[in-house]
C-alpha positions in Angstrom: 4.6 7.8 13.7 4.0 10.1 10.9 3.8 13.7 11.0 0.1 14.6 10.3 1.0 18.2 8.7 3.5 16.5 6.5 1.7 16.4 3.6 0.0 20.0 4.2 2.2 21.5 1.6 1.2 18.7 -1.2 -1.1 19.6 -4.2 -3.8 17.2 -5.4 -1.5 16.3 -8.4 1.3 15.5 -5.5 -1.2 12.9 -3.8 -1.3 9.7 -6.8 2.4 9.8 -7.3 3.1 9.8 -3.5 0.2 7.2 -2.8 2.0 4.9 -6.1 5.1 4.9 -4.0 3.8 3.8 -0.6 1.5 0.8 -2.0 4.4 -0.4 -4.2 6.8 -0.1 -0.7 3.7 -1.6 0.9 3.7 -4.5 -1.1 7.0 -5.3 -1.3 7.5 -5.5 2.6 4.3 -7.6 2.8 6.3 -9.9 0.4 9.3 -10.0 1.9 7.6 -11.3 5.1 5.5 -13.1 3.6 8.5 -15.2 2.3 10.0 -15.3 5.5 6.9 -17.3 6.8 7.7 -19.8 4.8 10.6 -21.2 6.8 10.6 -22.2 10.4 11.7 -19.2 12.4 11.1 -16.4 9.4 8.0 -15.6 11.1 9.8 -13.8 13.7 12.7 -12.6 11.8 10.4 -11.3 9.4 8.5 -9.3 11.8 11.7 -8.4 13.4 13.1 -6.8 10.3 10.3 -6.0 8.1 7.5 -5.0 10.4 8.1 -1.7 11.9 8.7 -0.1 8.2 5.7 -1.8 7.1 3.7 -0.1 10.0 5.4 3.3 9.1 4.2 2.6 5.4 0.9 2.0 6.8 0.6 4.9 9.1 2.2 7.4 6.1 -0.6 6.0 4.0 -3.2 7.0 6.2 -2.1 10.3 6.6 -2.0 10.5 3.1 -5.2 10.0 2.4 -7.0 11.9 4.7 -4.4 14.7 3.8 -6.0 14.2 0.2 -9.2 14.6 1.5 -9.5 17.6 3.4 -8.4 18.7 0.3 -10.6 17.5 -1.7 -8.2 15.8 -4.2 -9.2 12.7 -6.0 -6.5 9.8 -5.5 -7.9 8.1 -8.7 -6.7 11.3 -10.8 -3.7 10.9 -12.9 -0.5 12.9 -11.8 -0.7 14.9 -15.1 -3.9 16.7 -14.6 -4.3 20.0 -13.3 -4.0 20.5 -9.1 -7.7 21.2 -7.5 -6.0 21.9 -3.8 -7.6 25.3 -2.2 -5.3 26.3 0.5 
């Protein structure tokens, strides 16, 4: 479970970095079980070890975005320009 106020203190410029890191974690669990489906058994040690993070990935995600947009912030928008956030 992720807090939904923990990203009431981000900025829109805050949001693409944060969002970057979560896919890239993301994708890199969803690899890592992925390999373990290749051998017999993997399956369930992959789940075992890999899925709960990947579920908190997913969940922070979520919370991420629709942090962004009751703000209003664009997740498309480069880090670099200038924070939209009204508070």
């Amino acid at each position: 479970m992720v807090d939904p106020g923990h990203y009431s203190a981000y900025h829109c410029k805050d949001f693409p970095p944060q969002l970057a890191l979560l896919t890239t974690r993301e994708q890199t669990l969803r690899n890592l079980m992925d390999k373990a489906n290749e051998s017999s058994g993997g399956a369930l040690i992959g789940n075992l070890t890999y899925r709960a993070d990947y579920e908190d990935v997913l969940g922070e995600e979520k919370v991420l975005r629709r942090a962004a947009a009751e703000k209003n912030c664009d997740l498309s928008t480069p880090a670099s320009q200038s924070d939209r956030s009204i508070h």
